[in-house]
C-alpha positions, 0 to 999 in steps of 0.5 A, spaced: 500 500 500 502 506 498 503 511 503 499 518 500 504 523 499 504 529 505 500 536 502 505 541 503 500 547 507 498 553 504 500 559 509 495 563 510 489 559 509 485 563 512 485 570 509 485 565 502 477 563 505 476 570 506 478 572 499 474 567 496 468 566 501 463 567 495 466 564 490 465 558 496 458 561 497 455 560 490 459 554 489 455 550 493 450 549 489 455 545 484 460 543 487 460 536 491 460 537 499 467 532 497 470 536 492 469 542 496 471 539 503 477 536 500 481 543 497 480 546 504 483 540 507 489 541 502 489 549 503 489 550 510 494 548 515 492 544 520 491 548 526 498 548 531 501 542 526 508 543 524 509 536 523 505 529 524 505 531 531 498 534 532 494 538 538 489 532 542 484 538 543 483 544 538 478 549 542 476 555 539 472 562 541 470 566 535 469 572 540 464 578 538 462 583 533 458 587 537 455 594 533 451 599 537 447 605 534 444 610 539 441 617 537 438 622 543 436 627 540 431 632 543 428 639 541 422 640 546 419 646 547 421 649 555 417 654 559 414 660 557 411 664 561 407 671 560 403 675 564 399 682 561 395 683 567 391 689 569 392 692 575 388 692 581 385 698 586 386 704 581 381 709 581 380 714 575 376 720 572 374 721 565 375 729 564 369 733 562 367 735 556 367 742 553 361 746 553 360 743 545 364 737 546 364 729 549 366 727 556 374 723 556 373 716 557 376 712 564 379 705 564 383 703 569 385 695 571 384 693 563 388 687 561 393 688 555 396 683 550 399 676 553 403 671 548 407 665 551 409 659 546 413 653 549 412 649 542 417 643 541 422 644 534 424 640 529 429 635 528 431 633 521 435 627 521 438 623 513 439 616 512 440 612 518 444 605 517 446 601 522 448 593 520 452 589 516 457 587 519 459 580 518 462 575 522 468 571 523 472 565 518 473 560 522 478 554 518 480 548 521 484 542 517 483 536 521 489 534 519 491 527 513 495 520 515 502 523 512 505 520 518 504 512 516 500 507 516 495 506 521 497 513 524 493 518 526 495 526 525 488 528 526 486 533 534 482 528 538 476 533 539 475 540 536 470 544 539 467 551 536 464 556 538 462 561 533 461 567 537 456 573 536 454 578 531 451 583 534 448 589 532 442 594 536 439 600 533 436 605 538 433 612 536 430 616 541 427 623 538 422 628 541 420 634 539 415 634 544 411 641 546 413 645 552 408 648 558 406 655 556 402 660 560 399 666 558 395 671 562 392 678 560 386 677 566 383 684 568 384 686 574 381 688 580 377 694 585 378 698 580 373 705 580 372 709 574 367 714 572 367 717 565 366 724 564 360 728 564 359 731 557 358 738 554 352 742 553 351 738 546 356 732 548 355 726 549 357 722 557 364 719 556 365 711 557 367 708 563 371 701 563 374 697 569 377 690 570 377 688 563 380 682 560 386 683 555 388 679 550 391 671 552 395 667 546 399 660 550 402 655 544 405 649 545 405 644 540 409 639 539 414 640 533 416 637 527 420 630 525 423 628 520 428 621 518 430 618 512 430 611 511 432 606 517 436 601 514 438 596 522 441 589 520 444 584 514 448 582 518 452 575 516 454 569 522 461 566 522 464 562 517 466 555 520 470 550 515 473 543 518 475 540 513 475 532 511 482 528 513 486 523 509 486 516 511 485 514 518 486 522 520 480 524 523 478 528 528 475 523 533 469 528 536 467 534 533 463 540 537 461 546 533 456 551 536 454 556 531 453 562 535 449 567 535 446 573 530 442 578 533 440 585 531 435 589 535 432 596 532 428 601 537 425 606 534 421 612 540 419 618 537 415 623 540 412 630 537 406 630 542 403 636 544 404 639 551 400 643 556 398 651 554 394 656 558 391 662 557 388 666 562 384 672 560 378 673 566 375 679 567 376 683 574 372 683 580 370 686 585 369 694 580 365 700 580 364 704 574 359 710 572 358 712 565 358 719 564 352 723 564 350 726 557 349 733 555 342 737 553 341 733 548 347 728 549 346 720 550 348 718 556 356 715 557 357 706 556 360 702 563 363 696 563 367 692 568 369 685 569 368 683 561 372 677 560 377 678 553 380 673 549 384 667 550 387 662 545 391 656 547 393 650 542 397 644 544 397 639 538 401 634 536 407 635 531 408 631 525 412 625 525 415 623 518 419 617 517 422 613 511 421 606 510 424 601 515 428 595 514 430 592 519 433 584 518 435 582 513 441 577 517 443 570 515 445 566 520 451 561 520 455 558 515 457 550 517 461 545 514 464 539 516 468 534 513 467 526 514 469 524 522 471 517 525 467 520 531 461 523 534 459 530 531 455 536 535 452 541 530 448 547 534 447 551 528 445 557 533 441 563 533 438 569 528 434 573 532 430 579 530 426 584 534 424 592 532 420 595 536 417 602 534 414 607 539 411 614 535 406 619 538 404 625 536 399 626 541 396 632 543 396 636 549 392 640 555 390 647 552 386 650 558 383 657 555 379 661 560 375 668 559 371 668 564 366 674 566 369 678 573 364 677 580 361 682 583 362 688 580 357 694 580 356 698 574 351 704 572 350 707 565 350 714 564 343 719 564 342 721 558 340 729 556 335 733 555 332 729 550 339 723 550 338 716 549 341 713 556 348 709 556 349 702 556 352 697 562 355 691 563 358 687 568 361 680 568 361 678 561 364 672 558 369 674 553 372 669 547 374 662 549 379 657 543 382 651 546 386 646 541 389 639 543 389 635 537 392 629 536 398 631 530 400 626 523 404 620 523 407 618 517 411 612 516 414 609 509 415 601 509 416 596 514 420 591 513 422 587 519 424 579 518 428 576 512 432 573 516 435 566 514 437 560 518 443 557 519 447 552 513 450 546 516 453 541 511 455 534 514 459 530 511 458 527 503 
């Protein structure tokens, strides 16, 4: 019997699979298993051999690929805080008119003009692209009988472990409205009194503790991403390859490892809480001015409630398409043994969680009349028409919180492929 003539290892094996990986890859589906075994048993060296004398146990680690992708990201709105309150305990007297002429106005404790926004800004993020890493190449020759007849120069046990390839995508954005508080509320214990009229004239107006103008926002702002691509990531390569007559490895343990790729999307634009406050005074006291001759009586008001304006929507949220998988697990061969062999082709997990709101707020608006406030129109003249009261009327009340718009692209979150493990011819 002729002894086989010893095959001289061709240095750096490894780095000739990792340069020819697809070439193997797409070969597989034409070239015999033992073919492809064969070359990899002539190309790489047995693993620590330097002569006939091998190893009894080859253990390997892969390690870890590890890839992390962590985005903070905020533009919410703070606080804003604005205050345009009439004053209170004031006491004005309109001037009197001419001997033709109208009577002055008095006013004392009117709100003016209050606007507070706390509205969340915008984010504008491109393409994110988190992934695609690939993991390790692991080659082992089990070695060939170069060393005589009945001779075995093959390890005992060959254990592999293929590590990790891991990749996390996390994403948190907010855009979110802030708390805004307006208030333009008329005052209180003011006392007016307009001015009488001339001869001819008419009364002038009196007015207490009226309600100004209140504006709050807090609307959540605007977000906006491009496309999210998390994933395609590839498991290790593990090669041991087919021995020489009476050269086999005796047991052979290959746990692939694990592939896993997790993506967490949490995106907020809500509303947030706006308040307004444009309440009449309380507590006024206002006469209008008498009217001339022939003059009509001066108007009163006190305690009349303004205008209020609060809006806490939900912002806009937009997000491209969602692509997260696309990951292929391990990729086994193993050669013909003498002993027992243990393939544990792994795991190839996927997981993608999204959280987007755009919810709205609390808009709280107020324009209520003032309490107890007395008021009296102005008498009118000779042949006048008597002027108008009023007191504690309500003013004018908008309140918006509604929900904003979400738009999100496609969600492809799956494709993933298991594990291929080939065994022997």
């Amino acid at each position: 019997m002729t002894t086989p003539t010893q095959q001289t290892p061709t240095p750096g094996a490894a780095h000739f699979i990792r340069q020819h990986r697809s070439q193997l890859l797409a070969g597989w589906r034409v070239v015999p298993v033992a073919a492809l075994l064969f070359g990899l048993a002539t190309l790489a060296p047995a693993a620590g051999a330097t002569s006939c004398s091998q190893p009894s146990t080859i253990a390997i680690n892969g390690g870890r690929v590890t890839n992390e992708t962590t985005l903070n990201l905020s533009a919410d709105g703070g606080l804003a805080v604005s205050s345009a309150n009439g004053g209170d305990g004031n006491a004005v007297a309109g001037g009197s008119g001419g001997a033709t002429g109208n009577g002055g106005a008095a006013a004392a404790g009117n709100a003016g003009t209050a606007v507070a926004s706390a509205s969340g800004g915008m984010i504008d993020l491109d393409t994110v692209t988190s992934g695609d890493n690939q993991g390790n190449t692991i080659v082992v020759s089990t070695g060939g009988a170069s060393c005589g007849y009945g001779r075995s120069s093959a390890p005992r046990n060959v254990s592999i472990n293929g590590g990790t390839v891991s990749n996390e995508t996390t994403l948190t954005l907010s855009a979110d409205g802030g708390l805004a508080v307006s208030s333009a509320d008329g005052g209180d214990g003011n006392a007016v009194a307009g001015g009488p009229g001339g001869l001819l004239g008419n009364g002038g107006n009196a007015a207490a503790g009226l309600g100004g103008v209140a504006v709050a926002q807090a609307n959540g702002g605007a977000i906006s991403i491009g496309a999210i691509k998390s994933g395609n990531n590839r498991g290790t390569t593990i090669l041991v390859g087919s021995s020489g007559l009476f050269g086999q490895a005796s047991n052979v343990h290959i746990n692939g490892g694990t592939v896993r790729n997790s993506t967490t999307l949490a995106i907020s634009a809500d509303g947030g809480t706006a308040v307004s406050s444009a309440d009449g005074g309380n507590g006024n006291a206002v006469a209008g001015g008498p009217g001339g001759a022939t003059g009509n009586g001066g108007n009163a008001a006190a305690g009349l409630g303004g205008t209020a304006v609060s809006q806490a929507n939900g912002g806009a949220v937009s997000v491209g398409a969602i692509d997260s998988g696309g990951n292929s697990g391990n990729v086994i061969v193993v050669g013909n043994t003498s002993g027992n062999v243990a393939v544990d082709g792994g795991t190839v997990t996927n997981t993608t969680t999204i959280d987007i709101s755009a919810d709205g707020g609390t808009a709280v608006s107020s324009a209520d009349g003032g309490d107890g406030n007395a008021v009296a129109g102005g008498a009118g003249g000779t042949t006048g028409n008597g002027g108008d009261a009023a007191a504690g009327n309500g003013g004018t009340v908008v309140s918006e919180a509604n929900g904003g718009t979400i738009s999100v692209g496609s969600i492809d979150s799956g494709d993933n492929a298991g594990t291929t493990i080939i065994v022997g011819n």
